[in-house]
DRENKE-666209 format. One record per residue: residue in three letters; x, y, z of N, C-alpha, C, CB in turn. Coordinates in steps of 0.02 Angstrom, whole numbers, padded with zeros to 5 digits, always signed. Glycine has a CB too. Layout:
DRENKE-666209
ALAXYZXYZXYZXYZ
...
end
This chain:
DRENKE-666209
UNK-02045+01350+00980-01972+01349+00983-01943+01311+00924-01949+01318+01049
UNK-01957+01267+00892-01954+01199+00864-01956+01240+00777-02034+01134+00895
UNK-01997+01292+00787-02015+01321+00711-01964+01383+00717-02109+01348+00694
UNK-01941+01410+00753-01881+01444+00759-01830+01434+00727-01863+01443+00805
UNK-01798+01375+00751-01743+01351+00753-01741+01328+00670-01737+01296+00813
UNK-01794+01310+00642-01810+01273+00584-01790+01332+00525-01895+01245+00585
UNK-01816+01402+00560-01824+01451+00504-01759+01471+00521-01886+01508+00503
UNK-01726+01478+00571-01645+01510+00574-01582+01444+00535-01620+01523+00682
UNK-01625+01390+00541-01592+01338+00504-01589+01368+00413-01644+01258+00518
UNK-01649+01368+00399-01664+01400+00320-01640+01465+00318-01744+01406+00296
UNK-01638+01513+00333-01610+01564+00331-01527+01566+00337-01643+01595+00375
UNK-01501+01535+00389-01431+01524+00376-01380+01495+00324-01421+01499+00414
UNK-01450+01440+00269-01432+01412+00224-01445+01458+00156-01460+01350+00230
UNK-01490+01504+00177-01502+01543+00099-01452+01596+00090-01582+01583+00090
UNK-01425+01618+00163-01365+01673+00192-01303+01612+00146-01357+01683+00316
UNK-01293+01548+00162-01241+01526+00136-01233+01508+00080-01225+01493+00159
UNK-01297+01513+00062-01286+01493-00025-01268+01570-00073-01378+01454-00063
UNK-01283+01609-00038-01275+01667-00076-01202+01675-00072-01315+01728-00050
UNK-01160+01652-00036-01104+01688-00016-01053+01644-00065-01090+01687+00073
UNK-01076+01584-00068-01026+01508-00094-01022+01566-00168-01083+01391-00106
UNK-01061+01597-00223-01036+01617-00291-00979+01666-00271-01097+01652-00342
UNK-00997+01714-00221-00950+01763-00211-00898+01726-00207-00958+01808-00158
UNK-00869+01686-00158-00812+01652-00127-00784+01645-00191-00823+01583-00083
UNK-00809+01590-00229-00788+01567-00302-00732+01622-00319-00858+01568-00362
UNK-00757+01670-00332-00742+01728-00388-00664+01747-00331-00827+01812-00402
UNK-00668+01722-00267-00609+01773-00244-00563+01723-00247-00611+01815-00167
UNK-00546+01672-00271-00482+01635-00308-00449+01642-00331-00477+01608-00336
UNK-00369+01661-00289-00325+01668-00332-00272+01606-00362-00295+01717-00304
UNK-00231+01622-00406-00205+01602-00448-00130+01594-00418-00220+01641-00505
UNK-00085+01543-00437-00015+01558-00435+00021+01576-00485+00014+01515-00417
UNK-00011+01553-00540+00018+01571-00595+00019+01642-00625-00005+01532-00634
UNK-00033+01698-00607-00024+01775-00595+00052+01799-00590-00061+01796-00524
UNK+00066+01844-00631+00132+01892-00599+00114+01904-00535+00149+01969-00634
UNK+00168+01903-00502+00156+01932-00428+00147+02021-00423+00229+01909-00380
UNK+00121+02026-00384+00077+02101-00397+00140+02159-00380-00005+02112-00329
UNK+00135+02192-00406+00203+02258-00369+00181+02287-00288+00205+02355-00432
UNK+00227+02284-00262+00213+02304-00190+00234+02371-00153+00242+02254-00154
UNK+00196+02411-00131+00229+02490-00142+00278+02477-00112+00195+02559-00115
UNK+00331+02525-00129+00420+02531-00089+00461+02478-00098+00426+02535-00005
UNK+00453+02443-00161+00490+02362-00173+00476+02375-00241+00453+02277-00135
UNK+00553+02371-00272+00565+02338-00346+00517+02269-00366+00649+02312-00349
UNK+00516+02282-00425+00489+02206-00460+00554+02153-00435+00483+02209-00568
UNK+00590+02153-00403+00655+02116-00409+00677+02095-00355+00703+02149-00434
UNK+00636+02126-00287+00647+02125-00237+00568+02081-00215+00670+02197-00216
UNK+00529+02080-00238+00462+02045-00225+00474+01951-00245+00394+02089-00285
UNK+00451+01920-00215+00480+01843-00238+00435+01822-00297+00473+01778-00172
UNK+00467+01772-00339+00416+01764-00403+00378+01713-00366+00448+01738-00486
UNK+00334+01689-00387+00284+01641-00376+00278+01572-00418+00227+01677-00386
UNK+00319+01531-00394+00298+01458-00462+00224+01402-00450+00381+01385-00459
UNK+00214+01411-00490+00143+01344-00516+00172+01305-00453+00147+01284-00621
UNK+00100+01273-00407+00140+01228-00377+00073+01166-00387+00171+01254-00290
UNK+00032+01184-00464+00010+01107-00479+00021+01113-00542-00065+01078-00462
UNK+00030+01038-00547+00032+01027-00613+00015+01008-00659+00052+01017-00624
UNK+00030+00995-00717-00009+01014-00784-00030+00935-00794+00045+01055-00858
UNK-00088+00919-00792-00145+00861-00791-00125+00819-00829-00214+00875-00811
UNK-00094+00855-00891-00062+00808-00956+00002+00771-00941-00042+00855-01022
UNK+00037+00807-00867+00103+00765-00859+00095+00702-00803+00167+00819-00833
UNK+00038+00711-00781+00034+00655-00716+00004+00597-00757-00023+00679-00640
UNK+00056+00545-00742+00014+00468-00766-00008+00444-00699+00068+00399-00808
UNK-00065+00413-00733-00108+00382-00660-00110+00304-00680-00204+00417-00646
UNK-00102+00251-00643-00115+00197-00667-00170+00148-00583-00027+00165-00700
UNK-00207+00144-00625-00271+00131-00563-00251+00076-00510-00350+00099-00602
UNK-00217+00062-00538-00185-00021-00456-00121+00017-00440-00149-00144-00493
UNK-00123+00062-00447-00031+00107-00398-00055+00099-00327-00007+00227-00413
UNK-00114+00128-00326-00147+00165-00238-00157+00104-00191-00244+00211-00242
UNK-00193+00053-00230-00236-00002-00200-00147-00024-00166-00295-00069-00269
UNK-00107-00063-00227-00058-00088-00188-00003-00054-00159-00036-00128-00216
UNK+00016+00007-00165+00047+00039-00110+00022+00031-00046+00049+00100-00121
UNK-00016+00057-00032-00083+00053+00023-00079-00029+00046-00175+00075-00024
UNK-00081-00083+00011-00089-00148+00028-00006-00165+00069-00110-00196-00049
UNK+00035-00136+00021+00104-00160+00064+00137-00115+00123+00165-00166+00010
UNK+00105-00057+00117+00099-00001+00179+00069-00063+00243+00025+00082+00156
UNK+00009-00068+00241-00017-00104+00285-00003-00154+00302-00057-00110+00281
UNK+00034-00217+00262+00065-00267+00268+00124-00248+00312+00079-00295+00207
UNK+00163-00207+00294+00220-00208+00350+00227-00169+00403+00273-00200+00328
UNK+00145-00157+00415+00116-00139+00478+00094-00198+00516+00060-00095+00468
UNK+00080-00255+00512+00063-00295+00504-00015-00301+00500+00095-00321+00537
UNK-00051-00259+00477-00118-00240+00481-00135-00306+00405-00132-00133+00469
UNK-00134-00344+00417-00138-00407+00375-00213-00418+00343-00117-00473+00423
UNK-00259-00394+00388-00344-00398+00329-00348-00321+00288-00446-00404+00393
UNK-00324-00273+00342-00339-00228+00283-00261-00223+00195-00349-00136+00338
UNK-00212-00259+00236-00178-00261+00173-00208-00312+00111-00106-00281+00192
UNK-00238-00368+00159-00296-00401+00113-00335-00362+00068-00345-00433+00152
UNK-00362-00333+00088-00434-00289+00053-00404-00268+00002-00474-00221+00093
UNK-00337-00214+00019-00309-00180-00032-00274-00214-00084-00270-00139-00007
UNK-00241-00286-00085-00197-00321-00115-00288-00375-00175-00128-00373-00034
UNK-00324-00354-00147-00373-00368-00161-00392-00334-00242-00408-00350-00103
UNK-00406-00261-00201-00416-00216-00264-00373-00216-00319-00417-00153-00247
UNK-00315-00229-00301-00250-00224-00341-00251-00256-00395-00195-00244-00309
UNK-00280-00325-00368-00275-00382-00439-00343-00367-00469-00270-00480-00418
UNK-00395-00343-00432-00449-00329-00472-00430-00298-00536-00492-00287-00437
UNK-00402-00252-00528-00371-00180-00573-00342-00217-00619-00312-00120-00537
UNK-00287-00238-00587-00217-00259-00624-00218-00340-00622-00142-00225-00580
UNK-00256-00365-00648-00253-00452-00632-00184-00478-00659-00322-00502-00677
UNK-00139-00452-00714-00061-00466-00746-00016-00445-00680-00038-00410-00825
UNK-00035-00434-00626+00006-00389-00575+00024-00448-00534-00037-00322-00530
UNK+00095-00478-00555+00123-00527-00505+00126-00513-00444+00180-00544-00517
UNK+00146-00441-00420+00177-00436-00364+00112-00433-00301+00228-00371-00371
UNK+00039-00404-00336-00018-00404-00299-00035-00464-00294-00067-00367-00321
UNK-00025-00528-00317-00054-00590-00312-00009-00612-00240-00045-00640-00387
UNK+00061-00617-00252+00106-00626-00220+00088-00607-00155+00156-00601-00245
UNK+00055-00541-00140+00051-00499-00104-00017-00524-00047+00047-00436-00149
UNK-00068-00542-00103-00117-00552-00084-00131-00636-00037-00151-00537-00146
UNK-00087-00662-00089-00067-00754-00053-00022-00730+00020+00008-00822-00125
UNK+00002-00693+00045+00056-00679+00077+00005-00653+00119+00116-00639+00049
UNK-00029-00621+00128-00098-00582+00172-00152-00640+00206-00152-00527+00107
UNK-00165-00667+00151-00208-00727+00156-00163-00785+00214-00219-00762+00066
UNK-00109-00776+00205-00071-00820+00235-00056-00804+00323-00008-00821+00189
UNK-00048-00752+00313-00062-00725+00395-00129-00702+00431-00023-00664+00404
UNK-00170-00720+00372-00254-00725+00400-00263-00782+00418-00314-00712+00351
UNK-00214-00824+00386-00244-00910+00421-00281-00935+00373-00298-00913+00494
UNK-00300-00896+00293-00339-00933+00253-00279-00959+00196-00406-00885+00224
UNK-00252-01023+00228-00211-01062+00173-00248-01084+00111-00184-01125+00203
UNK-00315-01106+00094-00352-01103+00038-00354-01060-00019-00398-01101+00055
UNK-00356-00985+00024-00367-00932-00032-00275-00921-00049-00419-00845+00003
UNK-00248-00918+00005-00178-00909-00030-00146-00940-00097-00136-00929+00015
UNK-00160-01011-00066-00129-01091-00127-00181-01046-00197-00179-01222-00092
UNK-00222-01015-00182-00262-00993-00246-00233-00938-00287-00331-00969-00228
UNK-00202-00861-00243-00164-00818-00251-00119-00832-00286-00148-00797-00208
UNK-00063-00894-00249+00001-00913-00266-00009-00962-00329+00038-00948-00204
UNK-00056-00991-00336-00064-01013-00426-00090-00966-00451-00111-01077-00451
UNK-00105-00921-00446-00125-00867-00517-00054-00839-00518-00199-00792-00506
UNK-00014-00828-00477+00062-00807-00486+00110-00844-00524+00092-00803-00427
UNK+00090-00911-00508+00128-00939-00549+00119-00956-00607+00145-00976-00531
UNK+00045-00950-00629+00020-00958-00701+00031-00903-00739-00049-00973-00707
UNK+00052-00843-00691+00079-00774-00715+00168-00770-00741+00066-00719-00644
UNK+00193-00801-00707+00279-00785-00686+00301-00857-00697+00300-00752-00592
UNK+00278-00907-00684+00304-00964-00662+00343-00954-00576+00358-00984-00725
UNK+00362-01046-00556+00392-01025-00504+00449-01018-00486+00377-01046-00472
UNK+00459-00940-00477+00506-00882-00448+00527-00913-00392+00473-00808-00431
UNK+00584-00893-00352+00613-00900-00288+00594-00875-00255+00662-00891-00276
UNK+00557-00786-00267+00501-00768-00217+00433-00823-00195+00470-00703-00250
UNK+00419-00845-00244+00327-00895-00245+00383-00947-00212+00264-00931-00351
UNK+00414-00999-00218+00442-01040-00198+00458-01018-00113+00496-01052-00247
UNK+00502-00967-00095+00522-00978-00044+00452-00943+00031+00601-00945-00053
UNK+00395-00897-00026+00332-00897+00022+00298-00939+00028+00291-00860+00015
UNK+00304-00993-00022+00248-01047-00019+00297-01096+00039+00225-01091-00110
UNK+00333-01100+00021+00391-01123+00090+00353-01098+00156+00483-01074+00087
UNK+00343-01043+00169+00325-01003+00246+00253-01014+00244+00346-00910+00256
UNK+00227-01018+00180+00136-01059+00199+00153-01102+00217+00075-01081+00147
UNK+00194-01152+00220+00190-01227+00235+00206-01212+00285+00225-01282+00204
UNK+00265-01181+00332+00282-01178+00381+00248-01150+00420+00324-01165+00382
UNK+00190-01103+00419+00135-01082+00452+00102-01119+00462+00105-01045+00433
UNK+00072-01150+00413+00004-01217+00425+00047-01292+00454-00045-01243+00322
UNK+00115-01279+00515+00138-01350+00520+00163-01390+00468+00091-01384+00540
UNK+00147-01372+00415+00185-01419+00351+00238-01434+00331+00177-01407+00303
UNK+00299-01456+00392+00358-01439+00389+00381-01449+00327+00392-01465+00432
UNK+00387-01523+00315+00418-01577+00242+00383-01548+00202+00403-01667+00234
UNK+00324-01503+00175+00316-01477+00126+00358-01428+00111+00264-01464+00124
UNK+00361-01373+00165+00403-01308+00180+00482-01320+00153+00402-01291+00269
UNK+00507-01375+00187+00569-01381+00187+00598-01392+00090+00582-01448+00246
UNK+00560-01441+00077+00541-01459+00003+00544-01382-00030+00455-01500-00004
UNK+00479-01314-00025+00498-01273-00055+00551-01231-00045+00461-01253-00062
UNK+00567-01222+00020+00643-01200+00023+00714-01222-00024+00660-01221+00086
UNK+00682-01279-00008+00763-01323-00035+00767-01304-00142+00745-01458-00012
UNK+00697-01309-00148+00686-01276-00226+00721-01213-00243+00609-01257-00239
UNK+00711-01158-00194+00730-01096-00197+00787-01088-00166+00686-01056-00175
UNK+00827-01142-00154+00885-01140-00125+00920-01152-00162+00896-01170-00081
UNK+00912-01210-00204+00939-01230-00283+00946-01176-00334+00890-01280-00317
UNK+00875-01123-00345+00887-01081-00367+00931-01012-00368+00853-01083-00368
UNK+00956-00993-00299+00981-00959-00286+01014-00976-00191+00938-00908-00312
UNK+01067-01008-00219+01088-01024-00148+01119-00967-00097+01140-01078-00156
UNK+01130-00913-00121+01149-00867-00084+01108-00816-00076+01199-00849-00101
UNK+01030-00837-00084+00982-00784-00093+00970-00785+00006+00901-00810-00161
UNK+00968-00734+00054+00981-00740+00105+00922-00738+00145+01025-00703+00116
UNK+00859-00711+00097+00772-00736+00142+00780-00811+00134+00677-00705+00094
UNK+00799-00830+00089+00776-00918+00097+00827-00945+00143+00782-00971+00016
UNK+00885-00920+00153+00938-00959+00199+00907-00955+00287+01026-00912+00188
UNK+00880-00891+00291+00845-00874+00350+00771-00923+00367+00829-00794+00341
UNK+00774-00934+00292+00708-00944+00322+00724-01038+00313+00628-00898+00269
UNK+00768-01069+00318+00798-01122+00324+00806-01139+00377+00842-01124+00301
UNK+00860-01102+00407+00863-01099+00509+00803-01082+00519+00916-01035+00559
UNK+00765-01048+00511+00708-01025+00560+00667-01095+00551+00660-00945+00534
UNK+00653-01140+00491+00609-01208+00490+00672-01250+00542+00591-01251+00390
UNK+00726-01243+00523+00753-01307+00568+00763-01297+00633+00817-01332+00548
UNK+00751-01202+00647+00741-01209+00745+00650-01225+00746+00767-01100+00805
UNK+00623-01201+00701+00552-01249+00715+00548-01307+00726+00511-01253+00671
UNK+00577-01359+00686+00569-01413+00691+00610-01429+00740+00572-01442+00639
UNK+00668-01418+00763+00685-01439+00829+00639-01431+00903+00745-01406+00836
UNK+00606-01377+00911+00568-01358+00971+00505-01408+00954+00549-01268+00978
UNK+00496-01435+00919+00418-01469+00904+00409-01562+00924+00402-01457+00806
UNK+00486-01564+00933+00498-01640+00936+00481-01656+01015+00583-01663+00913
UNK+00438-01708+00993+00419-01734+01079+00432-01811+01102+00331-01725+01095
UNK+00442-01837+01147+00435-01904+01166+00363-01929+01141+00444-01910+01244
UNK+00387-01997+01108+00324-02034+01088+00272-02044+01134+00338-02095+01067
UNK+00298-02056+01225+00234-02059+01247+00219-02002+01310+00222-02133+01268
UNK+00259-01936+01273+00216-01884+01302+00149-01863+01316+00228-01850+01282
UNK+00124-01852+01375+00039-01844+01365+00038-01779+01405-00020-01914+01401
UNK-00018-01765+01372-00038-01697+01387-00063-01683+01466-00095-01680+01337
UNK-00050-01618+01498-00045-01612+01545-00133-01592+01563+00016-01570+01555
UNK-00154-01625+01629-00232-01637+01648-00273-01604+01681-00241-01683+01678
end
């Protein structure tokens, strides 16, 4: 039974290899005049346009995919795989502020404040610090508990642009943090 199956296996494959050159050859084209159709004018038949295009007009630049893809997933909140991708990005494109940015910002909702503070200085050794790096490194601090650090980079990027309205938000949002966090000195934990 076993040698059956083996030879209808080989045989179905020598049946398919023969067929794959034919196939080839029956490819059509868009770019062809469209063929005349009996009982229809040339005028009455629809023309046909190219619908790829010419290789020489597409620019490709190799960190487009990685970080599209990285900030797709980020505001999914799919935060390791926007990692991975914000990853590749700077691989590619290491001059690419916005993938570093991107990547410290990923790192930051992974919980790895180490690799971020690492991200966010290659950004700033790129750009200097922006009101974007300023007011995320603000929300690292405010993630990792760091209020008085947080508040500090806010207040930087507040100086810089006081009517810039992520940092104003993200002002109230540290000072309703820090209000809910305040406890009696000799609160103790429940047993």
């Amino acid at each position: 039974m076993a040698k059956r199956s083996i030879g209808s296996r080989v045989r179905g494959f020598v049946a398919a290899s023969l067929l794959i050159p034919s196939l080839i050859g029956c490819q059509t084209s868009n770019l062809a005049p469209a063929p005349a159709v009996a009982g229809l004018s040339d005028a009455s038949v629809p023309v046909t346009t190219p619908t790829v295009e010419d290789p020489g007009d597409i620019k490709y630049y190799p960190s487009d995919e990685p970080l599209q893809l990285a900030i797709e997933h980020f505001n999914r909140g799919h935060y390791g795989i926007a990692q991975h991708y914000f990853q590749d990005a700077v691989e590619k494109a290491p001059q690419d502020v916005t993938a570093w940015i991107g990547l410290a910002a990923s790192y930051d909702r992974l919980g790895r404040f180490d690799l971020a503070d690492r991200a966010y200085h290659s950004a700033i050794k790129l750009k200097g610090e922006t009101v974007q790096i300023l007011n995320n490194e603000g929300y690292s601090y405010m993630l990792r508990g760091e209020l008085n650090k947080a508040r500090a980079k806010f207040a930087a990027a507040f100086r810089r642009e006081p009517d810039n309205p992520t940092v104003i938000n993200n002002l109230h949002l540290l000072d309703a943090s820090s209000r809910f966090i305040v406890r009696a000195p000799d609160a103790e934990p429940p047993q």
